[in-house]
N, C-alpha and C positions, 0 to 999 in steps of 0.2 A: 876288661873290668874284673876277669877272676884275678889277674893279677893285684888287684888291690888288695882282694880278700886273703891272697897268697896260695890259689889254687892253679895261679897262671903256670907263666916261664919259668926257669930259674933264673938266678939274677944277672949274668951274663949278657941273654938274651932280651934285647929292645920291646916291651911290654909298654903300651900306654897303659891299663893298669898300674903296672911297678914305676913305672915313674910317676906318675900322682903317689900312689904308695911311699916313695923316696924323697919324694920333696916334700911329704908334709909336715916334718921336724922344723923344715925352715921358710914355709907358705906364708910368717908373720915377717921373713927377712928380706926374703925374695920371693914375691906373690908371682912374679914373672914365669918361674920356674914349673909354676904347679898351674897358670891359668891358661898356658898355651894348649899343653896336653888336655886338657879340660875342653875348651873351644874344640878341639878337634876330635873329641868322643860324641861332644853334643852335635857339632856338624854331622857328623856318620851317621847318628841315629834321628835326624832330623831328616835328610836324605834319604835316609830308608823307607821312614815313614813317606814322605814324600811320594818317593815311587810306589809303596803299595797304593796308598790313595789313589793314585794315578792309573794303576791295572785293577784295580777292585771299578772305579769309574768304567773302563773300558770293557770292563765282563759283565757290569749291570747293562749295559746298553744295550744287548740280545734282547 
């Protein structure tokens, strides 16, 4: 995500950040471009959430 803001990678390097960054000139031509990287930031942080949920669950139960 810093690579959005342009504190990531540099542009060489594979940044989900920089690529939603890179594709949003043409998100009105090819929505394709910019909504995979998307689906797969929201997955990660869904997943994340998930698992703490899940070990915050298992430490209350002491």
């Amino acid at each position: 995500v810093l690579g959005f803001l342009g504190l990531g990678l540099p542009p060489p390097d594979p940044d989900w950040g920089g690529m939603i960054n890179e594709t949003r000139k043409m998100a009105m031509i090819f929505p394709h471009m910019t909504i995979f990287p998307c689906i797969a930031i929201s997955s990660l942080i869904l997943g994340f959430n998930l698992l703490a949920d899940g070990l915050r669950e298992v430490s209350l139960r002491d």
